[in-house]
C-alpha positions as CSV (number, residue, x, y, z in Angstrom):
1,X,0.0,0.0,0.0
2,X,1.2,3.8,-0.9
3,X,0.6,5.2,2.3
4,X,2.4,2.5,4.6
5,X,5.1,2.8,1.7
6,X,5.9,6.0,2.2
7,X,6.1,5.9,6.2
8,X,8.7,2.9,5.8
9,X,10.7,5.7,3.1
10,X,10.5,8.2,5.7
11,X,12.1,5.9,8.6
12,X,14.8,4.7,5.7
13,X,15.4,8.5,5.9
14,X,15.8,8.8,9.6
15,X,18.8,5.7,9.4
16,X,20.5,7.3,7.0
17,X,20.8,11.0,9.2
18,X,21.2,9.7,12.5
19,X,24.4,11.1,12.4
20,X,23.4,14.7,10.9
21,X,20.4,16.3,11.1
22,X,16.7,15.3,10.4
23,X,14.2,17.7,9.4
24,X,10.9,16.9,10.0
25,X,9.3,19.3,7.2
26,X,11.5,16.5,4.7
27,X,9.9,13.4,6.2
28,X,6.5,15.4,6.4
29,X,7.1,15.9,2.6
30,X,8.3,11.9,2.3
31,X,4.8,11.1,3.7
32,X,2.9,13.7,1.4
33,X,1.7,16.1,4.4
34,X,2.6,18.7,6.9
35,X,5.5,17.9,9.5
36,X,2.5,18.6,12.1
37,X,0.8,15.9,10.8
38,X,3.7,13.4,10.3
39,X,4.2,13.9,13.9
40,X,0.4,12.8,15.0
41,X,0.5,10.5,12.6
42,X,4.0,8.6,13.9
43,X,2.9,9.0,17.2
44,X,-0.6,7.1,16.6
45,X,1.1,4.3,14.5
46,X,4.2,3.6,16.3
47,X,2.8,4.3,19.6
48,X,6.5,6.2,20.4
49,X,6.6,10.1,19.7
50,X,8.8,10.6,17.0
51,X,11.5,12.6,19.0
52,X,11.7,9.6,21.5
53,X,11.9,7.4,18.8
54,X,15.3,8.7,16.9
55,X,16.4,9.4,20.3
56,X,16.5,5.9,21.0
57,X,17.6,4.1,17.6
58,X,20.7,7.4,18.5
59,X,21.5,5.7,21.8
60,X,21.2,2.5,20.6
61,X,23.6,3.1,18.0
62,X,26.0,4.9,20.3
63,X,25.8,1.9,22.8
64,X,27.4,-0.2,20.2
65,X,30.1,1.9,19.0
66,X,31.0,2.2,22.8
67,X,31.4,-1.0,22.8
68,X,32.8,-1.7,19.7
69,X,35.3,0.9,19.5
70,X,37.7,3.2,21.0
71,X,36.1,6.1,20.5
72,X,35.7,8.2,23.3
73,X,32.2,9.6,24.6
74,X,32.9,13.0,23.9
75,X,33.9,12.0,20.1
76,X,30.3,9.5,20.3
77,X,28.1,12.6,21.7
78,X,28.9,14.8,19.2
79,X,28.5,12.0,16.1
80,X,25.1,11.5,17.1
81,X,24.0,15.6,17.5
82,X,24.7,16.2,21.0
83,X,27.1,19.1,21.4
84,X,26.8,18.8,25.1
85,X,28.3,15.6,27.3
86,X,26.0,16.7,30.2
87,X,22.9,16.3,27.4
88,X,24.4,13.0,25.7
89,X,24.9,11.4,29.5
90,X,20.8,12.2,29.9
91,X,19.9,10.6,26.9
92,X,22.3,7.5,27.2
93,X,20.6,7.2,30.7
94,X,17.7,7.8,30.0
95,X,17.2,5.2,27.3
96,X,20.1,2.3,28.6
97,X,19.9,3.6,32.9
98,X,23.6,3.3,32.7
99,X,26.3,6.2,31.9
100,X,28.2,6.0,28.7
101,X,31.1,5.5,30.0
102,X,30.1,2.6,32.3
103,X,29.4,0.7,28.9
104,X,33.3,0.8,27.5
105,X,33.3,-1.8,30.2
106,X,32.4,-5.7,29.6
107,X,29.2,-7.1,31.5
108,X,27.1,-4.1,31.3
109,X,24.0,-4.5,29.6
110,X,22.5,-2.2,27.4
111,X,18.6,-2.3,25.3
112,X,18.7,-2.6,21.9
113,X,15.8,-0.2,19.4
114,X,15.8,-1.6,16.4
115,X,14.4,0.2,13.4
116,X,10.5,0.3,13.4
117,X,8.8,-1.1,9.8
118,X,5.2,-0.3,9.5
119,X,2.9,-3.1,8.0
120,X,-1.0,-3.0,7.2
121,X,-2.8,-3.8,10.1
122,X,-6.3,-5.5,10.0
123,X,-8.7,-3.5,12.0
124,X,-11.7,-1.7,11.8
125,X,-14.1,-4.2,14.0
126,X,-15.8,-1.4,15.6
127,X,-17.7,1.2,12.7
128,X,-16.9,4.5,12.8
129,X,-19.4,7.9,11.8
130,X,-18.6,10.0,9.7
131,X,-19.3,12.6,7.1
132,X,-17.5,14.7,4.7
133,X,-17.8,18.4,4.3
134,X,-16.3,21.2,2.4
135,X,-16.5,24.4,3.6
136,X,-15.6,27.6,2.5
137,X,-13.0,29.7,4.6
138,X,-14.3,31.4,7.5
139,X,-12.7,33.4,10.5
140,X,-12.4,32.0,14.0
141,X,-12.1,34.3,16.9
142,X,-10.3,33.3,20.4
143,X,-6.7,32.8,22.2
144,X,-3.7,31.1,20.8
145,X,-0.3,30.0,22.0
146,X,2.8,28.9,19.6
147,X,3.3,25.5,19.2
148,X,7.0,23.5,19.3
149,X,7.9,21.8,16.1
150,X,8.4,18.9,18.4
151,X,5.0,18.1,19.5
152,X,6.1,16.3,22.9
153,X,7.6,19.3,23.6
154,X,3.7,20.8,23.7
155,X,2.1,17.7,26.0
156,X,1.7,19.7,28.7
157,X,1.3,23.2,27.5
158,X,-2.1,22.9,25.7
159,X,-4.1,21.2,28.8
160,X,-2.6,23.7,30.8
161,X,-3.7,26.6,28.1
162,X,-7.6,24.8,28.2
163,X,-7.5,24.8,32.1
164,X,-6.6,28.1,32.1
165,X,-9.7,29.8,30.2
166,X,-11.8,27.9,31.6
167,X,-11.7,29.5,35.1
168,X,-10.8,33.0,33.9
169,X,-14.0,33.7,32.1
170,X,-12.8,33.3,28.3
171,X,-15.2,30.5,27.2
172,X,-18.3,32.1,28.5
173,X,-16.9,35.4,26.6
174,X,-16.2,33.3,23.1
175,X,-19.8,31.6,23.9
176,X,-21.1,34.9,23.2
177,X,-19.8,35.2,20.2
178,X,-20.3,32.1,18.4
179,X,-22.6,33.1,15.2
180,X,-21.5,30.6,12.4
181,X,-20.5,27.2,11.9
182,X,-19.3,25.0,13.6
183,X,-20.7,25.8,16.0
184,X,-19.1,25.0,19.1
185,X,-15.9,25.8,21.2
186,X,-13.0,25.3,18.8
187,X,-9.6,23.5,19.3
188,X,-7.4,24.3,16.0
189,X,-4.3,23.1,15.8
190,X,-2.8,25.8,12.9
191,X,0.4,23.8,12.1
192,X,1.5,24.8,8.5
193,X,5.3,24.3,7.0
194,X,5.3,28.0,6.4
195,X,4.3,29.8,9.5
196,X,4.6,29.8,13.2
197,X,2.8,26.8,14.4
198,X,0.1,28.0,16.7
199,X,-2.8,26.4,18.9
200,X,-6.6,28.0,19.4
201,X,-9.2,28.1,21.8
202,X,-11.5,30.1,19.6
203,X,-15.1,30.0,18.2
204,X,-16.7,30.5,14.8
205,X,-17.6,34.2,14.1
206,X,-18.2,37.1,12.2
207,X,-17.9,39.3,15.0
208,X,-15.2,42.2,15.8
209,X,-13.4,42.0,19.0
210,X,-10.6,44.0,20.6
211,X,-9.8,40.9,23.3
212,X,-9.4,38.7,21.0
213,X,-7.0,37.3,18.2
214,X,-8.5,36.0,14.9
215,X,-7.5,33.7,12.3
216,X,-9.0,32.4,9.4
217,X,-9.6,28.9,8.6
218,X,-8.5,27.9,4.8
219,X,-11.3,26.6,2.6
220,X,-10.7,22.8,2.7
221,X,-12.6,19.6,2.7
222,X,-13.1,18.0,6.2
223,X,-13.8,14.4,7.5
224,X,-15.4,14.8,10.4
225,X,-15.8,12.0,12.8
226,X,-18.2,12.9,15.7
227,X,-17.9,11.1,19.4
228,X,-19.2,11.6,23.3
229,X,-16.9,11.3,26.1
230,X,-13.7,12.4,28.0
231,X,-11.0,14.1,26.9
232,X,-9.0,10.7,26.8
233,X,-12.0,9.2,23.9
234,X,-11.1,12.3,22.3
235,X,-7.3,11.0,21.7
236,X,-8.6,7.5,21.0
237,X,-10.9,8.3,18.5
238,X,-8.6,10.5,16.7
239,X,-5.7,7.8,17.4
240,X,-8.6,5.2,15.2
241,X,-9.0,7.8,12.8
242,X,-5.2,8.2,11.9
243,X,-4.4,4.4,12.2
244,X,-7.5,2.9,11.1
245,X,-9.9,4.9,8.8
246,X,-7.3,7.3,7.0
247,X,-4.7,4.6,5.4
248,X,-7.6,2.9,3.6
249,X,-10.4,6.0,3.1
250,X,-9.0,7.1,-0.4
251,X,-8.3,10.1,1.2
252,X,-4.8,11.5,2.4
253,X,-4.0,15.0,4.6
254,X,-4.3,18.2,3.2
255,X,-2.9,21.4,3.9
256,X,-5.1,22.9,6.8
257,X,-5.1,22.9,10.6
258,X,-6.7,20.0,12.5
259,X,-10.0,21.4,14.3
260,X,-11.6,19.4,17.4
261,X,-15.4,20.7,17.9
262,X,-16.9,20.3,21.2
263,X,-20.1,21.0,21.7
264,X,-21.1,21.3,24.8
265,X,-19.0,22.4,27.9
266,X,-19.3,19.3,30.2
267,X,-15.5,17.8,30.4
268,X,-16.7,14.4,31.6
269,X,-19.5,13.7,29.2
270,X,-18.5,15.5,26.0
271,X,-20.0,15.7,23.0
272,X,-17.5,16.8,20.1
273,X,-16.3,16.4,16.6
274,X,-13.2,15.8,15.5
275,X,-12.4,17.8,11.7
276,X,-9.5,16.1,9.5
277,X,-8.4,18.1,6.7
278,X,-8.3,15.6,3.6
279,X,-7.8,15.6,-0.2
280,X,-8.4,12.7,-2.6
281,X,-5.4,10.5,-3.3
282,X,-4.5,11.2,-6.9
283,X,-4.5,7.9,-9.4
């Protein structure tokens, strides 16, 4: 299959710069979408984010030329990107519980990450809703915060954004001023290769407002997958989506942010939507 070929292309491409740099807007262009989406995407199939991931085929590579060689850690830190010892000795440990340098020794064990080669998985036993939709540009209204290129490095910061205005009076303001579809309280994930990666908590409108910042959503076609629940069904259901329903829908990722819909404000017992930009597959 196209798609699955492509993700084994992209990991080929990771082996072969282990030792120099990997840019994640080249493997996002390997896969045939955003490095935003590569990211989410990675993460969903391999169930490892993809910055933990090369950091542990780079450690496991460095265990074996430190035992292999005489090389010392120093000259192995910096072959594998890490200008700093202090930063190399975190990563060694953190991946092998042992210092590099306890490893030149015999005896001491070490784990071995082998490359990753994704297959098709058959799945699918539970149906999935859903609908597609293509909608015309239109201008969201809220708060946003920039995003890392690394999305593990933003684990923590969006929860803490959404706890945030929800005790300081910011949904009950964007409620107000919700007047066109979707209609709900927006999450947008606006993660192009060209600008500043940003994340929304903003509502549909075509209302002015000095408070807050606006963006507007590109014209696009959407498949929008709709589910009740927590904020952990959310991930699952968008985890299904990626991994189950997208590498066989005919469809592939398009250039425009991911939007999660929720539409009504009860965290436990959510109702929401989850918006996947998509273009046909050509051929």
């Amino acid at each position: 299959m196209e798609w699955v070929e492509r993700l084994n292309e992209s990991i080929n491409y990771i082996e072969e710069h282990l030792t120099g740099e990997i840019d994640y807007e080249q493997l996002g262009r390997i896969a045939c979408c955003s490095a935003y989406h590569f990211q989410r995407m990675f993460t969903y199939m391999a169930d490892v984010t993809l910055s933990e991931y090369i950091r542990r085929r780079k450690m496991s590579l460095a265990a074996v030329d430190l035992q292999s060689g005489d090389e010392k850690v120093i000259d192995i830190a910096e072959k594998y990107g890490y200008h700093s010892p202090t930063a190399f000795n975190r990563a060694f440990q953190s991946v092998h519980g042992v210092a590099p340098s306890a490893v030149k020794g015999e005896g001491v064990s070490v784990k071995s990450f082998p490359p990753i080669t994704f297959t098709v998985a058959v799945k699918g036993a539970e149906e999935m809703n859903y609908r597609i939709e293509t909608k015309e540009a239109f201008r969201i209204i809220g708060v946003s915060a920039p995003l890392e290129r690394e999305l593990e490095k933003n684990f923590a910061a969006v929860p803490q954004m959404w706890e945030r205005v929800s005790t300081d009076g910011t949904i009950e303001k964007l409620a107000g001023m919700m007047d066109t579809a979707p209609m709900g309280l927006l999450g947008v994930c606006a993660c192009n290769d060209e600008e500043q990666w940003k994340y929304y908590i903003a509502v549909s409108s075509t209302k002015e407002s000095d408070e807050f910042e606006e963006y507007m959503v590109p014209a696009s076609t959407w498949a929008v997958f709709s589910g009740t629940g927590t904020n952990q069904s959310i991930q699952e259901l968008e985890q299904r989506i990626l991994t189950e329903w997208l590498p066989t829908s005919g469809y592939e990722y398009a250039d425009a942010p991911d939007i999660e819909v929720y539409l009504n404000p009860d965290p436990q017992n959510a109702q929401y939507e989850v918006w996947i930009p998509v273009t046909k597959k050509q051929g």
